[in-house]
N, C-alpha and C positions, 0 to 999 in steps of 0.2 A: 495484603496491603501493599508489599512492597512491587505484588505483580498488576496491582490496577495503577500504583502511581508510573511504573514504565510504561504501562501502553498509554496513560493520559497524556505523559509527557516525551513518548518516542518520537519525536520529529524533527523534522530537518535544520540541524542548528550546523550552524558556517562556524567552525573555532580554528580560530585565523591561526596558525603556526607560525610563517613564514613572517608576517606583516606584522607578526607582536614584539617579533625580537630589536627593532630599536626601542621600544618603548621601555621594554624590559631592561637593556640596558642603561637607558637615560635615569628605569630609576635606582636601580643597581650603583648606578655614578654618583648619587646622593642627590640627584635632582626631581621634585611634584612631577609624577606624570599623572597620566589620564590613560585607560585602556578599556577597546570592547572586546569584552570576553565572550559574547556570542550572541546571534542574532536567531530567534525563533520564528520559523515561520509557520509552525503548523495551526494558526488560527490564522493565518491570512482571509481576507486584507488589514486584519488586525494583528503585527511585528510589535514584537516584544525587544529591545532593544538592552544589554547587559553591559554596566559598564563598571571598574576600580579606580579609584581616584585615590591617591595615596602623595605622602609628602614626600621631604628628601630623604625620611630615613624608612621609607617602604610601609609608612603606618597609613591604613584607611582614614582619610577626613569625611569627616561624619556631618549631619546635620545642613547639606546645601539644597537651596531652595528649586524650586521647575526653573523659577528665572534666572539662573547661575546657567543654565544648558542650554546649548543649540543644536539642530541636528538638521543633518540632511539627509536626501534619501534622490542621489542620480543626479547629487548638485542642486539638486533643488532647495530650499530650505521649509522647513513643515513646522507652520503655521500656529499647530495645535498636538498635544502630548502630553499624557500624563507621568506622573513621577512617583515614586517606592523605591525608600531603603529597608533593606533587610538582612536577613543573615542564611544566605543560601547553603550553607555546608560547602566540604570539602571535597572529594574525590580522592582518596590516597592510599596508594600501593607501597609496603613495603617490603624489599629483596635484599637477603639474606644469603650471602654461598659463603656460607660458614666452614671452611676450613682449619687447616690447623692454629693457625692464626690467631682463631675466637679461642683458642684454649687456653693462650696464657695469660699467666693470672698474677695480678700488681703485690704489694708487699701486703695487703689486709686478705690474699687469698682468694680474691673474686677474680676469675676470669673476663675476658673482653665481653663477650655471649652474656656472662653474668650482669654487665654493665647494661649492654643491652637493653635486655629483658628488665631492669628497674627503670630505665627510664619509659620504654613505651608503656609497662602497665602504668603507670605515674601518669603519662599522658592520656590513658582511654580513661582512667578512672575521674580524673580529674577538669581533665581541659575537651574530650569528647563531647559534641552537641552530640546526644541520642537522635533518634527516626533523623538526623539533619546530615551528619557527616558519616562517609561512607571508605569503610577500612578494609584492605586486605592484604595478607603475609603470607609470602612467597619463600618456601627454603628449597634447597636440592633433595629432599626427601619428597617432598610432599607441598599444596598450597595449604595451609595450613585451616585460613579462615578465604572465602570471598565475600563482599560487599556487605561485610558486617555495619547493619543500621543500628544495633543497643549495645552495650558496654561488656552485660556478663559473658555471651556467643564469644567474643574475643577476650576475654580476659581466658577464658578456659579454653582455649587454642591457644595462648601463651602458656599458658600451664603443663599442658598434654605433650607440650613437645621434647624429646630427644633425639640426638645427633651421634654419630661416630665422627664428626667432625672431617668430612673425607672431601667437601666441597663438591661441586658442580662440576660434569665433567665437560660441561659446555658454558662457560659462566657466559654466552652470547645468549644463547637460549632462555637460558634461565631470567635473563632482563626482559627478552622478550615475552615471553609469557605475562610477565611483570605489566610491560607497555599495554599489552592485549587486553586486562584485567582495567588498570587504568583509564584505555579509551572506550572501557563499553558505555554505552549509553547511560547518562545520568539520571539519578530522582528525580529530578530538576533541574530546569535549564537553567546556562549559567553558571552551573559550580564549575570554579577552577579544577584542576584536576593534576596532581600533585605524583612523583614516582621518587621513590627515595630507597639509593643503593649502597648497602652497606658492604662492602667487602673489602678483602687485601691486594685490593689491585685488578688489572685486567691483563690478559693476555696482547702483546702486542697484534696477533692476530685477530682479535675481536672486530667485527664489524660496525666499527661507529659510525661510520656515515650513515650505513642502512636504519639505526638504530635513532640515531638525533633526526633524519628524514622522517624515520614515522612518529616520533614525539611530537615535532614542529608539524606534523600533518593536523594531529590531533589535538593539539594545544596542550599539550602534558609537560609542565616544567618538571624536569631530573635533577633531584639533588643528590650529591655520593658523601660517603663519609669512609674516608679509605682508616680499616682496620689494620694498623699495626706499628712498628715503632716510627718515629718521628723522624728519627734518621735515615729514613726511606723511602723520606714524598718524594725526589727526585730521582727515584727508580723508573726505568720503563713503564713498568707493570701501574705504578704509582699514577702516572702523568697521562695514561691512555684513560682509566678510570675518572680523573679530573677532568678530560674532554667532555665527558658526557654532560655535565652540568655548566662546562661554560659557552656549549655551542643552544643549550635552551635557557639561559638565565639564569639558572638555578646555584645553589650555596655549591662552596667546597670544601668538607670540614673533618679532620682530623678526632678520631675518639681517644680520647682522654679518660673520662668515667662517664656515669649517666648524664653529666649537665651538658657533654659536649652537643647533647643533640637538642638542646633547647633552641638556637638559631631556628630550625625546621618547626620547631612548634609552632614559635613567633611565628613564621613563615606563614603556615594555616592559618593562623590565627585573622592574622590582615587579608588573608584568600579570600576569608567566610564573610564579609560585609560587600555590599554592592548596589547601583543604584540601577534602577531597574524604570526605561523608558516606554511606554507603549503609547503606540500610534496609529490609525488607519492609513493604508499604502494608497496610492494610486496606478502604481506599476501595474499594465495592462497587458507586458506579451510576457512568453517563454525566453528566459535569456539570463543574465546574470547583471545583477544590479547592484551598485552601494551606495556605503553609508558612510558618515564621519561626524564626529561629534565637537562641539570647543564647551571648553569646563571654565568660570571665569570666579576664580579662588577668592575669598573676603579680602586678602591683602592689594589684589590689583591683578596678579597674573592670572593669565591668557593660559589653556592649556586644550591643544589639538590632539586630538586622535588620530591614527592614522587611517586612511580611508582604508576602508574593508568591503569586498564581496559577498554575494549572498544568491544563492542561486534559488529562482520560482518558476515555476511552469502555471502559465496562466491560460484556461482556453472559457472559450464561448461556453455560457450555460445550455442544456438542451431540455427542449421543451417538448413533453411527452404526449402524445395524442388525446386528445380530451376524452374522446369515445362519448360522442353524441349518439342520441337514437338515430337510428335508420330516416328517422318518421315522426314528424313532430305535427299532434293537429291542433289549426289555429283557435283561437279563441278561448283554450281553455287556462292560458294565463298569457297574463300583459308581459311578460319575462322569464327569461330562463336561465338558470345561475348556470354557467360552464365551468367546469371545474380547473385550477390549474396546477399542472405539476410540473414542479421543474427539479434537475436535478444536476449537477458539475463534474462533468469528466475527470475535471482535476484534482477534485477532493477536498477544494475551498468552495464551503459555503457562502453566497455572499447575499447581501439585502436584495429586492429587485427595488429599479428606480419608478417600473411602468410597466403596465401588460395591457395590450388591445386586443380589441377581438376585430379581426379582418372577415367583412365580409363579401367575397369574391372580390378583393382585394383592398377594399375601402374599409376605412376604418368604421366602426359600426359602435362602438363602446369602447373606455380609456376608466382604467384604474390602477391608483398610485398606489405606493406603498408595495410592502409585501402583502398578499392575499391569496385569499382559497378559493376561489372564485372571482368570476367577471358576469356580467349581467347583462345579457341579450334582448333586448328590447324586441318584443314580437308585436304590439298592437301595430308597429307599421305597414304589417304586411294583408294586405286584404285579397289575395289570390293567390293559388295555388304556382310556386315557385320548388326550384331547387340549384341554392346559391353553393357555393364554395365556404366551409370556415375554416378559419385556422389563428392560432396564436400567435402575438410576435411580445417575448419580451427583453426588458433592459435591466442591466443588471446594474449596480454601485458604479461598475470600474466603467459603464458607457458598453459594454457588449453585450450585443444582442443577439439573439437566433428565433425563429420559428418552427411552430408543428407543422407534423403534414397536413396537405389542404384535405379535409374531407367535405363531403358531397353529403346533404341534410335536407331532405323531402318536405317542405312545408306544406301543409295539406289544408286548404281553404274549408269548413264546414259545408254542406249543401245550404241553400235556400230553402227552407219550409213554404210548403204550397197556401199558397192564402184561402179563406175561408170561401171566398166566392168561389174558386177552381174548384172546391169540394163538392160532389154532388149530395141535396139534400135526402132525406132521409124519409121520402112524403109517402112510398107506399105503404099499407098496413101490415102488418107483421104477417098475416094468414097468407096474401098472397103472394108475396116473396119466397114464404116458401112453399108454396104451389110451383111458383117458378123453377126453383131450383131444386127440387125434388125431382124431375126426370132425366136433368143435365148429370146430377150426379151417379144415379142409376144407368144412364148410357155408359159415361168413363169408369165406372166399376166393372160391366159386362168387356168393354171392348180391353180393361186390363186381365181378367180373366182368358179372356181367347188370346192375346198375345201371350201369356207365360207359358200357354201351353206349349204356343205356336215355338216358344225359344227353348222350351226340354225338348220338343221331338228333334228340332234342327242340330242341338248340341248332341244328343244320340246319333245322327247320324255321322255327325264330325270325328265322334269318336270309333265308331264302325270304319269309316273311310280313309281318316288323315291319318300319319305318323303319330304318332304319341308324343303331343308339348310338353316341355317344361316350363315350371314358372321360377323365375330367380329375383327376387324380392318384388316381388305383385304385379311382373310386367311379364307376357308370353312373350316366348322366344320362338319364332315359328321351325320347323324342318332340322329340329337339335335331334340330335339321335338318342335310341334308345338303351337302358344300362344295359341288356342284352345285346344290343348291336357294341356297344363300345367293349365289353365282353363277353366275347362269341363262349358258344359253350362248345365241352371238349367235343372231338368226333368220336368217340367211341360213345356219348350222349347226348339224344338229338336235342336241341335247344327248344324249348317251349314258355310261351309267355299266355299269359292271362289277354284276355279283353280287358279288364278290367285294371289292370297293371299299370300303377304309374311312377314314376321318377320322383324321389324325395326332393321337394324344392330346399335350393341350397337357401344357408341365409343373407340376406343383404347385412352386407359388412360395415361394419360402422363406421362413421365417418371420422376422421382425425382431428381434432380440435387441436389448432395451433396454439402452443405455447407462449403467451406473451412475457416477452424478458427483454427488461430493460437494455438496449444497446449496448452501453459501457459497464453492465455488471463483468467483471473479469470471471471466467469459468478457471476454477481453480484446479493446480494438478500440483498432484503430492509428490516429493522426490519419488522414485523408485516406482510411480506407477508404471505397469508396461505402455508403451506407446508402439506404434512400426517404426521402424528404423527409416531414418533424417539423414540428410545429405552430410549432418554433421550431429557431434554429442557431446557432453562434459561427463568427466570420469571423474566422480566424489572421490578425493584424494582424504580429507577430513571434514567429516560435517560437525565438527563441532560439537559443543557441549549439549543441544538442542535435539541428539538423537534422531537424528534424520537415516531414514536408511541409505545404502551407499551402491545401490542399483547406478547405471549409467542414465542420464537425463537425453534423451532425445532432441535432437532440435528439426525443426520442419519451419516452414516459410513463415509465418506468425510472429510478432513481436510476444518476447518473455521476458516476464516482470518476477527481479526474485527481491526477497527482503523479508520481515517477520511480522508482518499483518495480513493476515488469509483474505481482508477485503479490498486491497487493493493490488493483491502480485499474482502470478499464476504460479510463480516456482517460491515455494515456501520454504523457510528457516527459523525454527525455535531458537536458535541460538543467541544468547542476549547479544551479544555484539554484534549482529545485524541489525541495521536499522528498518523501520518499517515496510518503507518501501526503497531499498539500497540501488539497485542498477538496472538496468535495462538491457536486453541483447536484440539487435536488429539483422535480417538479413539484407543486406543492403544491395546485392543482385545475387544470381544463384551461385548457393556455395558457397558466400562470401557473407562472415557477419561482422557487425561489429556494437561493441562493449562501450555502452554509457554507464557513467554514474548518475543518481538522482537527487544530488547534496547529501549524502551518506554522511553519518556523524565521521565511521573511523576512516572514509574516504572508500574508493576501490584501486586497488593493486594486481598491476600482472607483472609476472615475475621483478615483483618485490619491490615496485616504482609504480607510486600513482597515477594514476588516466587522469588524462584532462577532463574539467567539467563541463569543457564548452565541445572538443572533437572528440573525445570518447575514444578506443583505442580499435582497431582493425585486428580482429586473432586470427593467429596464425596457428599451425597445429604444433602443440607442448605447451602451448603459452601456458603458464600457473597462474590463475584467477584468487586473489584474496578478498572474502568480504566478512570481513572481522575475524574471527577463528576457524570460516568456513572456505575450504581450499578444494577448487575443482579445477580440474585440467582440461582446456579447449582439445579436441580429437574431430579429422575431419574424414569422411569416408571416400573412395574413389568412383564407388558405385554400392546401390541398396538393390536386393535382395528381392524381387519379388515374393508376395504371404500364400500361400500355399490357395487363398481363396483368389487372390488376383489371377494364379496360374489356371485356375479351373475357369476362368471367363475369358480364356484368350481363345483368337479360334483356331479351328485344327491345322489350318496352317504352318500358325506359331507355337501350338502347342510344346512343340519342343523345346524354346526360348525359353533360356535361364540368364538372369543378371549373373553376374561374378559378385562371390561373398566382396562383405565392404573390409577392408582392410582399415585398419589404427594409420596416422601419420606418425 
């Protein structure tokens, strides 16, 4: 269940980081905001639009009508949109670097750990939407639970656990992991997605910029709850841990006993409702487009969203060869259905507006709508012709394309001889064949004397000529014979028959060409062998997805990596890949360069997001992140001729060896 709702719902959702944090603030300040929490495109041209509308005190307002909403889409304003509220769950990671800290224990004997551990079982058992909200805990031993969707899986991972209390000996990493776990791809689009840090502080070393970078990449609010006496929030270690939640929006809160962490619950609690806009798009090219919403509250206020982007690739549908007959003869229907198939490079489905059939370049037939066919009118043709056909159609967004022209033989019937041309029938039966009784008697004698005439000629062709071969039923004249092509030894003389002939070889079959769709991607599994490419990526970690960690090849060809085998060439199981995550182009020889494809957790090289729109230029060491799957760019100086290239060079060059490729 929970692996068909990922692949239904893996697609390319925009969760604005950077863009949410005034809102977040404004409502943080005790003031109604409005926020899109993410924009789904993978049903394009049908955009699902996600938005929280919450008061001054952070509580979801519930109950507003389609006409409370306005929305744009590129400044435009859309006209038409439907509206659903509901309760999309949460996303939420909690990190634990339980040190000594969690050991001590208040005057009733319960330890911090203890306090803990009563309040989140309190919350899975209690305040948990099942199949809807989605839990996972993270300690320095072990992850304890991931993406727990039912109550009991996590209740018995809070049970099962023990500590020596020894902490994290990277308490960087260990949040990290955390962030990773938090930004994989959701149930559903739209859940907030929540990281909650409990520890005694942070190292003033810790990497928080890198850290609040990739929350805000992925829209992951960080709440901390620093473990330990009170008299020591304005410690270092204290106030570096507090960063973390005030640079993404998030609570800052002090553990006291179990209730302290009720703030965060509330927190979910108002996560989990959200109003949910969908629309038909009209955006027509590859590019990056937004959106912005105003929310108009029953009291009177006005409440704007901030505009957000959203990144689509949109191309021309392609329209696949009809495959007409060769040979179509007239008359024996008034029409001919042609069939139509189209299908979208880019992976959106979309309605067609119109499909005509062109013939020899004029339009011949028009049919709207979507359809299976178009309908060729043949009664206009009374003579033997051979026109040009081919399809042109249109799709919703107004782009169109055409098949190839093919070439279709119309074939006129003959004319039947009319009765008078027929000669009648007026001799009497006797003497007809009197007549034809000695004509046929001559042509059987004079077939007789020729067959003989062609055995004694072909006897002497074989006495006289070289000995023919036949190689699939055609003679081949002055071929030599398998005694002539090997001669026999001299110490024995060579002797052949009269009658000796050459086994005809067989005619070879002929190839039937493969028909495959143009834009079907030809898929390659990490680690298949390939020959070596001007350049390569070295799987430094593939992830939880079990990918082997062979070197990936790169050669002249654009490669598509991400975790749906039908639309990338370079595959990853790993849930925090997105379906289709980035793209690698060579952009002149030797030289590539690293797009994203609106990735949920984004793409990273060495540890800073690529641009959506310029993509990044690798250089060699660069470290690639696409979710938990880490490959390193390597470029070679020169490749290696294959042992079969070397045997086709001529003797010349035979001796010509490239220089092994060297790593940069």
């Amino acid at each position: 269940m929970l692996g068909q709702a990922i692949a239904r719902w893996a697609t390319v959702l925009c969760l604005l980081g950077l863009l949410l944090q005034p809102a977040l603030a404004q409502a943080q300040n005790g003031q109604p905001s409005a926020i899109i929490t993410a924009v789904d495109v993978g049903n394009f041209p049908e955009i699902q639009v996600y938005l929280t509308v919450t008061d001054a005190s952070g509580r979801h307002i519930p109950g507003l009508p389609a006409s409370a909403f306005a929305l744009t889409e590129n400044q435009s304003p859309l006209p038409n949109f439907s509206l659903l509220e509901a309760d999309l769950g949460v996303q939420i990671v909690f990190v634990l670097d339980t040190n000594s800290a969690f050991r001590t224990r208040d005057v009733a004997g319960v330890n911090r750990l203890g306090h803990i551990w009563q309040a989140l079982s309190e919350f899975v058992r209690q305040e948990m939407q099942a199949e809807a909200d989605d839990i996972s805990i993270v300690t320095p031993e072990q992850t304890l639970i991931a993406h727990g969707r039912s109550r009991d899986p996590v209740i018995d991972a809070l049970n099962r656990y023990t500590t020596d209390f020894a902490g994290a000996a990277d308490p960087g990493a260990l949040i990290s992991t955390g962030l990773n776990l938090a930004s994989d791809v959701t149930p559903r689009p739209g859940m907030r997605r929540m990281l909650v840090v409990l520890a005694n502080g942070l190292p003033a070393a810790t990497p928080i910029a890198d850290l609040v970078a990739h929350a805000q990449a992925t829209g992951v609010v960080i709440h901390t709850v620093y473990v330990g006496p009170a008299d020591t929030l304005e410690t270092v270690s204290a106030q570096t841990l507090a960063r973390l939640s005030q640079a993404t929006g998030g609570l800052s809160l002090l553990l006291e006993d179990a209730r302290s962490l009720q703030p965060i619950f509330e927190a979910t609690a108002n996560a989990r409702p959200q109003y949910r806009l969908s629309y038909r798009s009209t955006a027509k090219t590859t590019s990056q487009h937004t959106l912005a919403a105003t929310v108009q509250l029953p009291e009177g206020t006005t409440l704007a969203t901030p505009e957000v982007s959203f990144q689509l690739r949109v191309e021309p549908p392609l329209v696949m060869d009809p495959g007409l007959p060769a040979q179509i003869m007239l008359g024996e229907s008034e029409s001919l259905a042609v069939p139509i198939v189209v299908t979208f490079p880019d992976g959106h489905r979309r309605m067609l507006r119109e499909v005509q059939l062109l013939v020899d370049g004029n339009v011949a037939a028009t049919q709207s709508g979507d359809a299976s066919t178009v309908n060729w009118p043949l009664a206009v043709y009374t003579e033997s012709v051979t026109p040009t056909v081919q399809l042109r159609v249109t799709d919703e967004l107004g782009l169109s394309a055409e098949s190839k022209p093919q070439r279709v033989a119309l074939i006129a019937a003959p004319i039947a001889a009319s009765a008078d041309a027929q000669m009648p029938a007026q001799a009497p039966a006797l003497g007809l064949l009197i007549q034809v009784l000695p004509i046929a008697a001559a042509f059987l004698l004079l077939a007789a004397l020729g067959g003989v005439g062609v055995l004694i000629w072909l006897r002497r062709q074989q006495q006289t000529e070289p000995q023919r071969a036949l190689i699939g039923g055609e003679t081949i004249p002055d071929r030599p014979l398998a005694s002539d092509l090997h001669p026999a030894s001299p110490r024995e003389p060579a002797t052949r028959s009269d009658d000796s002939t050459l086994p005809r070889s067989p005619t070879p079959a002929k190839k039937v060409p493969t028909l495959q769709h143009p834009a079907a991607p030809r898929l390659t599994r990490p680690g298949k062998s390939m020959p070596p490419g001007s350049a390569y990526l070295e799987v430094v970690d593939s992830g939880g997805g079990g990918a082997p960690r062979e070197n990936i090849e790169l050669h002249g060809q654009t490669v598509k990596l991400g975790r749906d085998p039908a639309v990338v060439n370079l595959l990853f199981t790993d849930r925090s890949v997105s379906r289709l995550h980035a793209r690698i182009e060579q952009t002149r020889p030797g030289v590539f360069r690293l797009y994203d494809e609106g990735s949920t957790s984004g793409t990273w090289v060495n540890f800073t997001p690529i641009s959506l729109t310029d993509g990044h230029e690798l250089r060699p060491g660069d470290l690639i992140n696409l979710g938990r799957v880490q490959l390193r760019f390597r470029r070679r100086e020169s490749v290696a001729p294959t042992p079969n290239e070397v045997e086709r060079l001529p003797e010349s060059k035979s001796s010509f060896r490239s220089k092994p490729g060297m790593k940069s």
